[in-house]
Structure formats: C-alpha cells, structure tokens
C-alpha positions as CSV (number, residue, x, y, z in Angstrom):
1,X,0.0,0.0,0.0
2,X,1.6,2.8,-1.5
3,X,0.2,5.7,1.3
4,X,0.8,3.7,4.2
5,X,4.6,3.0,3.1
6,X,5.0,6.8,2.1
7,X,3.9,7.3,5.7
8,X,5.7,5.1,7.9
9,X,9.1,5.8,5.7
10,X,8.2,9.5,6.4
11,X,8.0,9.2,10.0
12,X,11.0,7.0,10.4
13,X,13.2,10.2,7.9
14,X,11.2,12.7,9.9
15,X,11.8,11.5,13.8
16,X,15.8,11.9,12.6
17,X,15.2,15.2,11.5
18,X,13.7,16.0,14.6
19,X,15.8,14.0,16.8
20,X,18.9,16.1,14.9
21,X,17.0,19.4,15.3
22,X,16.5,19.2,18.8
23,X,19.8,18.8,19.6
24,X,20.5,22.2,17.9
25,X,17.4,23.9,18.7
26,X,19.2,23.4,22.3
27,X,22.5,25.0,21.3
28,X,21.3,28.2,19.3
29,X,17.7,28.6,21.2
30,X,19.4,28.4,25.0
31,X,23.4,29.0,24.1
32,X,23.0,31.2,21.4
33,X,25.6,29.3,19.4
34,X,25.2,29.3,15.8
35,X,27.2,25.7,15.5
36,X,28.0,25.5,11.8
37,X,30.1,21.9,12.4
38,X,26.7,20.6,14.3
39,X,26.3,17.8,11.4
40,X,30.1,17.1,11.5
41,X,29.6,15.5,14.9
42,X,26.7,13.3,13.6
43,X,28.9,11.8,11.2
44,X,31.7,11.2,13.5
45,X,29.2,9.2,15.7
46,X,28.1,7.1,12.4
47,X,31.5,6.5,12.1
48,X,32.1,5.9,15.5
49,X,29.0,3.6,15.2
50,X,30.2,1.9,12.0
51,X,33.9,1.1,13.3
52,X,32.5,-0.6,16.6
53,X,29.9,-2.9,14.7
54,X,32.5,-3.7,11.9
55,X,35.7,-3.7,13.8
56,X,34.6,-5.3,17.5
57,X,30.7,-6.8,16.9
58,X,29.3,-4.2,18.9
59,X,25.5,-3.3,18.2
60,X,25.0,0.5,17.8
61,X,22.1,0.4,20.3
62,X,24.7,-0.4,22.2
63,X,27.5,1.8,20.9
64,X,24.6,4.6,21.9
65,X,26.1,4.2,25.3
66,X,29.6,4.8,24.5
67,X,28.7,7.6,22.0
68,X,26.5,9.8,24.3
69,X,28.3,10.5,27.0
70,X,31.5,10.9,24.6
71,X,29.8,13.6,22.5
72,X,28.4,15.4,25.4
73,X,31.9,15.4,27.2
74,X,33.4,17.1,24.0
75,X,30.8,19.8,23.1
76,X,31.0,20.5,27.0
77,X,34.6,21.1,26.5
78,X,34.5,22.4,23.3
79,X,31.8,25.2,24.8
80,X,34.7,25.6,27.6
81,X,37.5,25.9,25.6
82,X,36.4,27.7,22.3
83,X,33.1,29.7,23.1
84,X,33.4,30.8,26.5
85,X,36.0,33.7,25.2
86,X,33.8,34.4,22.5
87,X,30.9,34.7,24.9
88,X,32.9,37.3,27.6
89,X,33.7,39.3,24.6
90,X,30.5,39.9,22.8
91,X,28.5,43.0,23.9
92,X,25.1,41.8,22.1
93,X,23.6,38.6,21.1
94,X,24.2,39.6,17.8
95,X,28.1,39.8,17.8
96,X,28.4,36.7,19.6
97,X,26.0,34.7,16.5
98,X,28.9,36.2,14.2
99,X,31.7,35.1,16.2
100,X,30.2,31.5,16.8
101,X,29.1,31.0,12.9
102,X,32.9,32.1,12.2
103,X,34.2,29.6,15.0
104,X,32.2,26.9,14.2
105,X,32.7,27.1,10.4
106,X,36.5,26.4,11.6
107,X,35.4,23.6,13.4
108,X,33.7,22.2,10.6
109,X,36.9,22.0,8.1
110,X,38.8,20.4,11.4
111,X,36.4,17.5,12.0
112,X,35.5,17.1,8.4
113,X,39.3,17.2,7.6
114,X,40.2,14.5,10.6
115,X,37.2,12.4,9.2
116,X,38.6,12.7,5.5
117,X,42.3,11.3,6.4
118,X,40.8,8.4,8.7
119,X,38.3,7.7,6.3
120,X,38.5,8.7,2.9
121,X,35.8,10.0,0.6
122,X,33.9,7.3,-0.4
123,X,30.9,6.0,1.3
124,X,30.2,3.5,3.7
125,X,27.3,1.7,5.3
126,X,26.6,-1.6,7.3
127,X,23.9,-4.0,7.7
128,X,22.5,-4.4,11.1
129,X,18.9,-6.0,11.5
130,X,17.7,-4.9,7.8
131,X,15.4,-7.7,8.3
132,X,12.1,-7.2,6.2
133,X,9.1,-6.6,8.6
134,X,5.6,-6.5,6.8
135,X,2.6,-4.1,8.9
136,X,-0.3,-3.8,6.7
137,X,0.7,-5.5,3.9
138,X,3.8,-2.7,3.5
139,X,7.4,-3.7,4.2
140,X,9.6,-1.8,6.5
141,X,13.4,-2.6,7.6
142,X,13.9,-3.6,11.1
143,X,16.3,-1.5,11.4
144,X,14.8,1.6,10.9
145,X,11.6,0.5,13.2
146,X,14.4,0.1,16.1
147,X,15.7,3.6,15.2
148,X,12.0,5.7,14.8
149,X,11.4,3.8,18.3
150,X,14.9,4.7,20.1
151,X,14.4,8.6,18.1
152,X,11.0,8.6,19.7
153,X,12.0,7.3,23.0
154,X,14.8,10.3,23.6
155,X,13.1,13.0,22.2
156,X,9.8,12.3,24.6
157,X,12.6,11.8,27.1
158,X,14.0,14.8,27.2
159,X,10.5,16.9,26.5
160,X,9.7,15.9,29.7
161,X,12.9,16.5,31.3
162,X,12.7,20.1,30.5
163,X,9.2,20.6,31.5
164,X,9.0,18.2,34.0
165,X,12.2,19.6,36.1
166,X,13.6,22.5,37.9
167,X,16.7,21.7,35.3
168,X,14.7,22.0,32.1
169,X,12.4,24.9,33.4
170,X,16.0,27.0,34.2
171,X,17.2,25.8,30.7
172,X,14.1,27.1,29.3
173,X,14.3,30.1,30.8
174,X,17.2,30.9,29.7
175,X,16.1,30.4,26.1
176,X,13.5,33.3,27.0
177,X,15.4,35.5,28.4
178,X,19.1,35.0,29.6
179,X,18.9,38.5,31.3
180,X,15.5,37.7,33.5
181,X,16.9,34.2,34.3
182,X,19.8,36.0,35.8
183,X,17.5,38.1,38.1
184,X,16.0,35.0,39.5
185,X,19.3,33.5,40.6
186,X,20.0,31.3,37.1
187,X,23.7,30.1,36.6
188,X,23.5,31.3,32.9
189,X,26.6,30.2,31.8
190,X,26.3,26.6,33.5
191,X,23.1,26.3,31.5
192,X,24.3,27.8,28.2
193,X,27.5,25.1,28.8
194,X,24.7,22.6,30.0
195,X,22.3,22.9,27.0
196,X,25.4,22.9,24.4
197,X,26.9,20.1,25.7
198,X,23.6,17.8,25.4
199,X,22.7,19.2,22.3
200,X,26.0,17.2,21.1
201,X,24.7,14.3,22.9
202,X,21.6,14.5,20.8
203,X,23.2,14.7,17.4
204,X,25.2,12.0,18.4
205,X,22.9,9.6,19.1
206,X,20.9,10.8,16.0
207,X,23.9,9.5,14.0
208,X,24.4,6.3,15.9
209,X,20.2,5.6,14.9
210,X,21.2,7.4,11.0
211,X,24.0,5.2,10.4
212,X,21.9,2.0,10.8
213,X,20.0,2.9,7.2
214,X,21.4,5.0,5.3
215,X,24.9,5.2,3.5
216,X,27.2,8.2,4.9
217,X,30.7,9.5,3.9
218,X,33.1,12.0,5.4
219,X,31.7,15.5,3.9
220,X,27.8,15.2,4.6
221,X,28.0,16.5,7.6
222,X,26.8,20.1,5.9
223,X,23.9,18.5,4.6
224,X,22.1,17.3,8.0
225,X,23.5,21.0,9.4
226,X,21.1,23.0,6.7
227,X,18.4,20.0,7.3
228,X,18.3,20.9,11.2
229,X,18.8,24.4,10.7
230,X,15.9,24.2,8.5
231,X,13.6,22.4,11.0
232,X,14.9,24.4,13.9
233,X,13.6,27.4,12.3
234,X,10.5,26.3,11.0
235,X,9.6,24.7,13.5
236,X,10.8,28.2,16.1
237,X,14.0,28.9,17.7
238,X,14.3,27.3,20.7
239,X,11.3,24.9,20.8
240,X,11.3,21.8,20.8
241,X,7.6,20.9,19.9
242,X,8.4,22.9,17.1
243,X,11.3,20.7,16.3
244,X,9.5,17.9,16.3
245,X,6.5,18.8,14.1
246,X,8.7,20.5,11.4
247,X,11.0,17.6,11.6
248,X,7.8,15.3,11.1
249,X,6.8,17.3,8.0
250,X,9.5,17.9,6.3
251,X,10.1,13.8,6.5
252,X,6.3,13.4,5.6
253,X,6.9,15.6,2.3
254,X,11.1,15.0,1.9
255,X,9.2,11.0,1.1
256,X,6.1,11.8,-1.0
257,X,7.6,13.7,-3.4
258,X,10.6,10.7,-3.8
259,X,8.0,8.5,-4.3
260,X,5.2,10.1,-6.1
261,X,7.4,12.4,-8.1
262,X,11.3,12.6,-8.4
263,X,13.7,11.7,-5.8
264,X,15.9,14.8,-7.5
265,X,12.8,16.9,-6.0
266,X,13.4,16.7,-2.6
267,X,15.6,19.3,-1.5
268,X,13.4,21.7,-4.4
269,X,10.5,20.3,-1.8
270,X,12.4,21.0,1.3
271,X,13.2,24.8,0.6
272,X,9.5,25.3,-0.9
273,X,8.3,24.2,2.3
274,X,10.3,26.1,4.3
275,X,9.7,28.9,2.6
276,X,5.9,28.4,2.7
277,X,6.0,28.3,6.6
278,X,7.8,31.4,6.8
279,X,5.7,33.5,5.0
280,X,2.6,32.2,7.1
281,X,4.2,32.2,10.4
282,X,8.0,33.9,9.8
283,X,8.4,33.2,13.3
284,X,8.0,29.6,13.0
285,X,5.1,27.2,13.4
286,X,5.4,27.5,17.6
287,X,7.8,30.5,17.6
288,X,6.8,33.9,19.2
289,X,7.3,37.2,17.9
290,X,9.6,39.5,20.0
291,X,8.5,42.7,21.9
C-alpha cells in the first residue's frame, strides 16, 4: 500500500530530523551558538558507530552508550575551551552569533578534515537488522523501526525532562530570556555550557540511529546541518515541539515527493516548504514574535 509506506518511511526520515533538530534547537535557542560543524559530529558518531559494529561486533544500540556520554563530554569542553572567550567578549547577542558561525565554520573543516584522512571519501554503510518486517501489507526494515522507536523514546525523554524539572524549566528560561533568568538566581553560563553540551549528545545519538540505514561519507556533515537548521527554524528557535512537528513534516513531504514524483525533487521540496512556513508564520510554526 503505497500511502501507508510513504507514511511510515516519512515518519522514520522525519523522527531523525527531529531527533537532529532538537539537539541544535538546544544550542542556538538556550546557548545562542550558531554551531555550523553541528552535522560534522553526527557523522563522526556514524562513524564511530560503523567502526564498533565492523571492527569489534558491537551493536550500535549499544555503541549509543559509549557515543553519548562521549559527545556530550566534547561539546562541553568544546563550549569551555572555544566559546566561553567568545561569549565574555561579545556586547550583544548579535556579535556573539557572528563570532560563533565564524568559530564553528573552523570547526567544521577540522572534524571534516580529521574524518577525510581516517576515512577517505567514499561512502560507507553496514547491515545491522535490515530484516524485512511487513505491517499492513507494507514492508519496513527492522532496522529503521528500532531507530523511529529509540528517536522517539529520547526526544519524549528529554521533553519531559525540560518541562517536568527544575533543570529544564531554568534551561528554558534561559532560552527566553538569559537576562531575566539572571535576576532569579540562574547560573547562565552553566546552562548555556549545560544545554550545548547535550545538544552534542543528541546529534550524536541521531547519528548512531542514521548510520543504521542510510549510506554516509566524510563530507555530509553540511547537509544534516542546513536539514536541522531548517527544521529548527521552521519549527521556532528554541522549541522543541516545534522541532519535532517541522521535523515530522519535512520527512512526511522529503518521502512523498521521492516517491510520487522525483527523488531529485526533494531538497526543491524542502526549501518550498520552508519557505511556505515562513511566509505564514516567519516566526516559525510554535515561535513567538519578540517585543
């Protein structure tokens, strides 16, 4: 059934978009970092995830576990290391979104560069539980099942953690207002370094789950970048139900125009449906206008 396999291959392409979106809908929304090398680190966790199931047997479920903590540990330091001076120095939000996109777009030719000598250019994939499964007469890979359900599973996860908590309602306030969360005794800086730091996390794991379908190579990391940034804004800065509903959409039509018209249509279809939001809602489907 053609509709039913447009949609469940649409929601499986669009819960990685918005697992991948949330993570940088976290950095820009609360840190205020304009991370150019964002989809760098998502192929260094496919990778990752690629070398451990090739190289030592390890599932990449289970190489989510390794990756994770790994990413967030880097971004935290990265954040530390590379942003914090760039942070004391800017006088507006403004100067500190140029300084990031110029520090970031550095960052980007490092990791893509380290990935290209390790790796080369060509592409690589692995087969891990691309065993047929047939719901309603239409046949889906295991795999990607396993990684809509582990994509779902995080990004409900953390939704709740940042409106269920006193953690995720500071980090949210933050994303409001970094001046206001200030006056009501906010460690800015630990949240900023806080929400950075798991945004890495996120994109890693959304590589880990990426790398179990789809082929990857060294220099794609720009692509899932503009994809995210895409969603991110479409969806509002700095919200994650946002995220997730422009991530869902843009997989739902990303799909039905590859299979009901041209696969060379998709990004065309991406950008036309970008720019159709904006000129609806140019502050995003959940975002707010400022005052």
């Amino acid at each position: 059934m053609l509709l039913l396999d447009i949609v469940l291959s649409g929601l499986v392409l669009g819960g990685m978009y918005a697992l991948i979106a949330m993570g940088l809908t976290l950095q820009y929304g609360v840190a205020r970092i304009m991370n150019l090398a964002y989809g760098e680190f998502l192929v260094a966790a496919a990778f990752l995830a690629f070398w451990m199931f090739t190289g030592l047997g390890v599932s990449p479920l289970v190489g989510l576990v390794v990756a994770v903590p790994l990413a967030y540990l880097a971004n935290w330091a990265i954040y530390r290391v590379l942003l914090v001076p760039l942070v004391n120095r800017a006088k507006t939000q403004g100067q500190l979104e140029v300084d990031s996109i110029l520090a970031t777009f550095g960052l980007l030719f490092i990791v893509q560069g380290v990935a290209l000598v390790l790796f080369g250019g060509q592409y690589y994939s692995y087969g891990y539980l691309s065993i047929p499964v047939s719901i309603l007469g239409t046949t889906v890979a295991l795999n990607r099942l396993l990684a809509l359900l582990f994509a779902a599973i995080i990004g409900v996860g953390l939704y709740l953690a940042l409106t269920r908590t006193r953690t995720g309602t500071a980090i949210r306030a933050v994303a409001v207002s970094a001046t206001a969360a200030r006056l009501v005794a906010i460690d800015v800086r630990t949240a900023s370094a806080f929400a950075f730091a798991l945004g890495g996390a996120l994109v890693a794991a959304g590589g880990i789950l990426v790398s179990m379908f789809l082929t990857f190579n060294a220099s794609m990391g720009v692509i899932f970048t503009m994809k995210a940034l895409i969603v991110v804004i479409m969806g509002g800065v700095g919200n994650l139900l946002g995220a997730l509903v422009a991530g869902l959409i843009l997989g739902l039509v990303e799909t039905a125009v590859a299979r009901l018209l041209d696969p060379g249509l998709t990004l065309a279809a991406t950008y036309l449906i970008f720019l159709a939001v904006l000129l609806v809602r140019p502050t995003g489907l959940f975002g707010v206008a400022a005052r």
